[in-house]
C-alpha positions as CSV (number, residue, x, y, z in Angstrom):
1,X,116.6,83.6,100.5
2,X,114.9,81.4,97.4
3,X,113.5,84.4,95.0
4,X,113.3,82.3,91.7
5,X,116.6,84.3,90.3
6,X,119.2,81.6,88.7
7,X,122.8,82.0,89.2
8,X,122.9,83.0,85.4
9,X,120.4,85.9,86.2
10,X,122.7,87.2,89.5
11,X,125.6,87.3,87.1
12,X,124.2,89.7,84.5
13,X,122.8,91.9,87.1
14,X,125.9,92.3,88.7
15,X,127.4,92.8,85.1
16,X,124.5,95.6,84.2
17,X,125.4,96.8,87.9
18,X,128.7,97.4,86.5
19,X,127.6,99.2,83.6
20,X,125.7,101.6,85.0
21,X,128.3,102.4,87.4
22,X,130.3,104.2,84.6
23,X,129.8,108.4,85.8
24,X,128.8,109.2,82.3
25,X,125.7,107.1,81.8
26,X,124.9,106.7,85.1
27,X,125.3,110.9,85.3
28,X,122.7,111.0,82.3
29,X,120.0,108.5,83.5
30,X,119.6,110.6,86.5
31,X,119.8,113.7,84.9
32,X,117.1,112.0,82.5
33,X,114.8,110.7,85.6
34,X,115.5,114.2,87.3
35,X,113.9,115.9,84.1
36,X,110.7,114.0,83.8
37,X,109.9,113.8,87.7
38,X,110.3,117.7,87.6
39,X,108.3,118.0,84.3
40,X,105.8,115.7,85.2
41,X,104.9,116.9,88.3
42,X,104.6,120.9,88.0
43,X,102.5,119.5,84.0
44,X,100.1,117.5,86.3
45,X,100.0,119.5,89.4
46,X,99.3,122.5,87.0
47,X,96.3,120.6,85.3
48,X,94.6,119.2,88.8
49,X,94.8,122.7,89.9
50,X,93.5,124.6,87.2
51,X,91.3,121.9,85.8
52,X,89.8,121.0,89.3
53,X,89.3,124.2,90.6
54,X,89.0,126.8,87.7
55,X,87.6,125.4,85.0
56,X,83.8,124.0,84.8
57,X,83.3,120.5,85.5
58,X,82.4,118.8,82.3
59,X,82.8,115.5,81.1
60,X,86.2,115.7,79.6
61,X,87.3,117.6,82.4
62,X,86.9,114.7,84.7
63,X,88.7,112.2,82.2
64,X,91.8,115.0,82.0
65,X,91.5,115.3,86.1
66,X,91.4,111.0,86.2
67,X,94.6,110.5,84.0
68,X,96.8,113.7,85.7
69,X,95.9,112.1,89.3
70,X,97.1,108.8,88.1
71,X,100.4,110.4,86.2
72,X,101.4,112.6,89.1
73,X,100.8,109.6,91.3
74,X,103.7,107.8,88.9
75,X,106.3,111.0,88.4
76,X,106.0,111.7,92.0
77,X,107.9,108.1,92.6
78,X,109.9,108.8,90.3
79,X,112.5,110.1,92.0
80,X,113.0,107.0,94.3
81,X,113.6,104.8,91.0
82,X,116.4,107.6,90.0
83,X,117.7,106.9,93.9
84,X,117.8,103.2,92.9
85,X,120.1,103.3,89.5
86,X,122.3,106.1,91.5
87,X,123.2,103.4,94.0
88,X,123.8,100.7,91.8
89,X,120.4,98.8,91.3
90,X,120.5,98.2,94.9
91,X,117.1,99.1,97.3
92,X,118.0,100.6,100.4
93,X,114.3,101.6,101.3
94,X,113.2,98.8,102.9
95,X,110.7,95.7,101.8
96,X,107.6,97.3,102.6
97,X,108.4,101.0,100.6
98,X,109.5,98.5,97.5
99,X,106.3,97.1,97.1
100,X,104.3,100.2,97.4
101,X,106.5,102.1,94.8
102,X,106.7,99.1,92.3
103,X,102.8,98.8,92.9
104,X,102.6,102.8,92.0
105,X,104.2,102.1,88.6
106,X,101.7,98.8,87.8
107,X,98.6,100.9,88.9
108,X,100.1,103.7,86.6
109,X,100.6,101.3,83.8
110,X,97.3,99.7,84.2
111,X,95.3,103.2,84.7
112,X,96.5,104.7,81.7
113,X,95.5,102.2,79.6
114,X,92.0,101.9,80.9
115,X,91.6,105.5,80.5
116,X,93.0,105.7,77.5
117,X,90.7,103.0,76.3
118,X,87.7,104.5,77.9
119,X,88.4,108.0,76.7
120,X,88.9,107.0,72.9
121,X,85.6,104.6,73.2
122,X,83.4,107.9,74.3
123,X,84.5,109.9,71.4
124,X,83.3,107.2,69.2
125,X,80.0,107.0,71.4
126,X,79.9,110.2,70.7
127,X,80.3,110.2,67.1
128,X,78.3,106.9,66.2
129,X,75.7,107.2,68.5
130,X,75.0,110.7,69.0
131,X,71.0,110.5,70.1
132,X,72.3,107.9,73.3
133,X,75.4,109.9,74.0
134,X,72.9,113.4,74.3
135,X,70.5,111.0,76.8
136,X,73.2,109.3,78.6
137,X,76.7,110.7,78.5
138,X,76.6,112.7,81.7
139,X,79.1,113.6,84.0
140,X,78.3,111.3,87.0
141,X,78.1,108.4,84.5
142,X,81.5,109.4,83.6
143,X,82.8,109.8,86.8
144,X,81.2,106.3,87.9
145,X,83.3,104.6,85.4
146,X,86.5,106.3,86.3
147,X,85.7,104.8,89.7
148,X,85.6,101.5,88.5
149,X,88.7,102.0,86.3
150,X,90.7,102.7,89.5
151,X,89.0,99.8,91.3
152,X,90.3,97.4,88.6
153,X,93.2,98.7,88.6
154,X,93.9,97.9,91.8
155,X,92.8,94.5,91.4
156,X,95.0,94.2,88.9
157,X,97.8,95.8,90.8
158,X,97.6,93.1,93.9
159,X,99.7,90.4,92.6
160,X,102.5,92.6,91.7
161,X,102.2,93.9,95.1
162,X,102.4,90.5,97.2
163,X,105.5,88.9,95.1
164,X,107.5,92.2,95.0
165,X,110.5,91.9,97.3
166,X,113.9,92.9,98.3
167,X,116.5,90.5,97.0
168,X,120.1,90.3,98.8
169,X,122.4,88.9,96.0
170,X,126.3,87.4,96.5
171,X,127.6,90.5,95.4
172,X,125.9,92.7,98.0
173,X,123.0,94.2,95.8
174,X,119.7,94.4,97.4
175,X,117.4,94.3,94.5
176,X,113.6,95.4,94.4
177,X,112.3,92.6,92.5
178,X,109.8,89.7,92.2
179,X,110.0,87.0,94.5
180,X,107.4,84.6,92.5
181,X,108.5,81.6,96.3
182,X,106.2,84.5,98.6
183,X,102.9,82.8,99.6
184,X,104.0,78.9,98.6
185,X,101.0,76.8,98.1
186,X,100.7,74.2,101.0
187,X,101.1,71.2,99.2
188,X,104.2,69.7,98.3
189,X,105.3,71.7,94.9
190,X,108.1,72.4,92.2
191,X,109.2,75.7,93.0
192,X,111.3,75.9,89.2
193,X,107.9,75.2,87.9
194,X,105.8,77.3,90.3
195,X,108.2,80.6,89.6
196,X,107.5,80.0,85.8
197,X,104.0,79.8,86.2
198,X,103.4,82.8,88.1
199,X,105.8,84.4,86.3
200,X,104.4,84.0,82.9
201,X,100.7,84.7,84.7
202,X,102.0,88.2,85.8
203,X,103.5,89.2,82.6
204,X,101.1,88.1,80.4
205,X,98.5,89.7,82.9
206,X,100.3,93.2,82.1
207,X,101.0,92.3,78.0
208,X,97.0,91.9,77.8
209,X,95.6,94.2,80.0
210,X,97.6,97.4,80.1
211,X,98.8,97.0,76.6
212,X,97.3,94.8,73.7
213,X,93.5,95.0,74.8
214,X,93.6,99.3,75.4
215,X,95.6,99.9,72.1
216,X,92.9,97.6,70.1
217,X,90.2,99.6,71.5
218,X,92.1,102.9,70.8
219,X,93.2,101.7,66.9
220,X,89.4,100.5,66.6
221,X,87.7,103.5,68.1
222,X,89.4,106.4,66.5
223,X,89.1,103.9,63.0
224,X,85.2,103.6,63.4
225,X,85.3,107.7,63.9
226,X,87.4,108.2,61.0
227,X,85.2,106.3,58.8
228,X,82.0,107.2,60.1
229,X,82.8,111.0,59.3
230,X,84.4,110.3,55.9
231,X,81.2,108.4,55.5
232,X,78.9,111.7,56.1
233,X,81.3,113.5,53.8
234,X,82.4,115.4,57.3
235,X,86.0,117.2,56.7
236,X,88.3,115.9,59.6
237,X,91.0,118.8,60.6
238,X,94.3,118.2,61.0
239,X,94.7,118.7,63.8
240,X,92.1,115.9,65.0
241,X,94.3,113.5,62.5
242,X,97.7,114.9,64.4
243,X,96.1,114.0,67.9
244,X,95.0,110.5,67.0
245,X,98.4,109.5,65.4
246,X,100.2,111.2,68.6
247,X,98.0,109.3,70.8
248,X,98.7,106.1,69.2
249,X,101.9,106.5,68.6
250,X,103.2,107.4,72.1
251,X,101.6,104.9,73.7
252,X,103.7,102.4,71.8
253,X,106.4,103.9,71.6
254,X,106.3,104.4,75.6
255,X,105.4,100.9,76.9
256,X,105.9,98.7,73.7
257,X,109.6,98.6,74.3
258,X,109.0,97.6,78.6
259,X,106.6,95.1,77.4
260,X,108.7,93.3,74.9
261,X,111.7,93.2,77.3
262,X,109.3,91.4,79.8
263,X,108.3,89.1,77.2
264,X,111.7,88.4,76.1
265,X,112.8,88.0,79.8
266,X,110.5,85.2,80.2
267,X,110.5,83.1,77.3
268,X,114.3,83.3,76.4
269,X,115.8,80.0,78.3
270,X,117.9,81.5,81.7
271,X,121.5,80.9,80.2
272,X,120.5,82.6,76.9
273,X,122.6,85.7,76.1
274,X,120.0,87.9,75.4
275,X,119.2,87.8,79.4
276,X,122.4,90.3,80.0
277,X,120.4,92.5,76.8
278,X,117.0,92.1,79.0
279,X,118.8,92.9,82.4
280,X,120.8,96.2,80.9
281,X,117.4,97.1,79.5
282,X,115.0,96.8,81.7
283,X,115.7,100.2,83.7
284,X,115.9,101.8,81.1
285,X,112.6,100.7,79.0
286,X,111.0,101.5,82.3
287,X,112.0,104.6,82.1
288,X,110.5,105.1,78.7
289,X,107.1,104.0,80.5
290,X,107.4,106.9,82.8
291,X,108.1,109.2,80.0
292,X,104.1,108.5,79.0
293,X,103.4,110.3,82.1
294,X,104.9,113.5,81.1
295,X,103.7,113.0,77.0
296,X,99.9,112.8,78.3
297,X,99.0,115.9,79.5
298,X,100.9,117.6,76.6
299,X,98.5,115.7,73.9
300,X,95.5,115.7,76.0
301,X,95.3,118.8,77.4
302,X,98.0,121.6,75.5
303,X,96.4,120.1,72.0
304,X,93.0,120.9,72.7
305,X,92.6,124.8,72.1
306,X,89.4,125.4,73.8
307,X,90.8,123.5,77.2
308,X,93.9,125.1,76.9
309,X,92.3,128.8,76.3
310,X,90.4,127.8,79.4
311,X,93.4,127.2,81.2
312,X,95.3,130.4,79.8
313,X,91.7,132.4,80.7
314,X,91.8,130.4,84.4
315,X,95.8,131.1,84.9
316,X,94.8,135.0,84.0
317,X,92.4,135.3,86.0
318,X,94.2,133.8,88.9
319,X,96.9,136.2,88.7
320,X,94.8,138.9,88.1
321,X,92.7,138.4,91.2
322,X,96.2,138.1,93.0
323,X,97.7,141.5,91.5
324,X,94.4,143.0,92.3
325,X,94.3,142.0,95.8
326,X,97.9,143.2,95.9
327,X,97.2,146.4,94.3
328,X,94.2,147.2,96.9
329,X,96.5,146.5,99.4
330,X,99.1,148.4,98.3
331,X,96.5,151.1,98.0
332,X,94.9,150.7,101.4
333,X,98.5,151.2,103.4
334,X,99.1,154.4,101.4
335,X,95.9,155.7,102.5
336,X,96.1,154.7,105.8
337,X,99.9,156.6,105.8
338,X,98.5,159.5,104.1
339,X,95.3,159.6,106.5
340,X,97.8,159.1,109.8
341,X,99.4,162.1,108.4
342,X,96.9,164.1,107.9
343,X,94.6,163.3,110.5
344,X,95.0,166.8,112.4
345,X,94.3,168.6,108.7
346,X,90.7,166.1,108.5
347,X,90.0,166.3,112.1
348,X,89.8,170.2,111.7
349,X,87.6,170.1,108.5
350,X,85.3,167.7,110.1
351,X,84.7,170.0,112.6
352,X,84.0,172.9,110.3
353,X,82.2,170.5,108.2
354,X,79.6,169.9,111.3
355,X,77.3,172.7,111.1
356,X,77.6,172.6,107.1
357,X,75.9,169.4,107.2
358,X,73.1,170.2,109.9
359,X,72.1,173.1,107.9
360,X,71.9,170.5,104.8
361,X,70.0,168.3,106.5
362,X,67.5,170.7,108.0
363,X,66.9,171.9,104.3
364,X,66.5,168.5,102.9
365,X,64.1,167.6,105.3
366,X,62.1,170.6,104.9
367,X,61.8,170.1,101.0
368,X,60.9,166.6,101.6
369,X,57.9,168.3,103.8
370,X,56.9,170.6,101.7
371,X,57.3,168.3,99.0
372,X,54.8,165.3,100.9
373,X,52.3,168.2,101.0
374,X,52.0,169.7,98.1
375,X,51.1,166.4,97.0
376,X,48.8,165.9,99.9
């Protein structure tokens, strides 16, 4: 099968095969993939479910909601990338299941940087132009442009999806990797110089999009805030300061390194020795993007005290409503035993009980009577 992968390139993956066949790292990454997946999911999981159903909807509410769908999306592959590296580098899940789970990490990748983006330019809306974000920042505007965010994202996500393949190599490996010869243009062509042109397309597609463009919005937004309130002599807390550096800092740190191998990957020449650095890399720098999943909810959602009370208040009040349902149960069986036990005692008094009553009555309705009247 042509797939654009030089004979150079087949030899370092079966040489970073090699490596991560050694039990202690290969015992680690999974441990590693195993720990995020699990962490990931029950974080996000716990924030749709709280968030989406126990808190009020409000505006950041449906940016939190927007960025845990698209994390839990991500960590709940996760676990089929750990089945990958366990087994060598080698796909055994069919063509069809590779392209949807590498287009799952692309639409993650580009997702998270839109909303990043979009969530850092609405504080600064908010802050520099507070008259049009009181008229205009509402929560179906909001959740319009979430819409769109996911609609571009899949745009984006297409071409990944239709040159992702499976990849039999010499040594038996089946990799789940691009195959830039899919979908060959119908006239006559170079296929060395079409694999380097859509290759260079695709990763300079993800450098610009998911990366450069939403970390200069998110360096430029939460600048113009900074200044703006230095500039009405407005104290910023630390804790607003802590959350911007986080925020900045983890996104780097998470996909900086992926990017940079990708770049390396395709502007080092093919029989360069850094390709064996790129090839051991690569799996794990991915990785490191999937750990943004797991960092997001704790500095979006765990940092913000009124949100998190919410969430402490919604997860008590859950419980509570479940131990009281529990308790009333609990409480109706032991009446019903106690009752079924002494049912002859009740049904004895009841009958006493009888004339009691019609006396009562008769008396009430004689004072009420005498009572209508009097007035009269």
């Amino acid at each position: 099968m042509a797939s654009c992968l030089s004979t150079y390139n087949q030899s370092a993956i079966k040489q970073t095969n090699q490596t991560f066949q050694t039990p202690p790292l290969n015992y680690l990454t999974i441990s590693l993939h195993g720990l995020f997946s699990s962490i990931g999911i029950l974080e996000n999981l716990l924030i749709i479910g709280v968030v989406g159903f126990h808190v009020r909807r409000s505006i950041i509410s449906i940016w939190i909601l927007n960025l845990a769908a698209s994390d839990l999306l991500a960590t709940s592959f996760l676990p089929f990338f750990t089945l990958y590296m366990a087994r060598g580098n080698t796909w055994t899940l069919g063509a069809t299941f590779c392209r949807i789970y590498s287009s799952v990490f692309f639409l993650n990748m580009f997702v998270s940087g839109f909303l990043l983006a979009a969530i850092s330019l609405d504080r600064c809306l908010v802050v520099l132009r507070p008259v049009w974000a009181q008229n205009y920042r509402n929560i179906q505007l909001v959740s319009r442009i979430c819409a769109v965010i996911w609609a571009l994202a899949v745009i984006c996500t297409i071409p990944f999806y239709i040159f992702r393949d499976t990849i039999p190599l010499h040594s038996g490996q089946i990799l789940c990797y691009y195959n830039y010869v899919l979908h060959p243009p119908r006239e006559p062509y170079d296929q060395k110089a079409l694999c380097k042109q859509r290759k260079e397309a695709l990763v300079f597609t993800k450098l610009f999009l998911a990366f450069i463009i939403p970390l200069l919005i998110i360096i430029i937004s939460y600048t113009n805030v900074n200044l703006t309130l230095a500039r009405r002599g407005c104290r910023r807390p630390f804790r607003f300061v802590r959350l911007v550096m986080a925020v900045v800092v983890s996104f780097i740190l998470c996909w900086a390194p992926y990017h940079l191998f990708i770049v390396i990957e395709v502007m080092a020449p093919s029989t360069h020795s850094v390709q064996t650095v790129v090839m051991k890399g690569l799996p794990v720098v991915a990785s490191i993007g999937y750990f943004n999943s797991v960092l997001n909810p704790i500095l979006y959602v765990f940092s913000c005290p009124d949100l998190c009370s919410k969430i402490r208040h919604s997860l008590g009040a859950v419980m509570e409503s479940v131990l009281t349902e529990d308790l009333a149960e609990l409480a109706r069986r032991c009446s019903t035993a106690r009752s079924s036990i002494s049912s002859t005692n009740i049904v004895s008094k009841h009958k006493n009980s009888i004339t009691t009553q019609c006396l009562k009555t008769e008396e009430e309705v004689f004072d009420m009577n005498f009572a209508s009247s009097t007035q009269a």
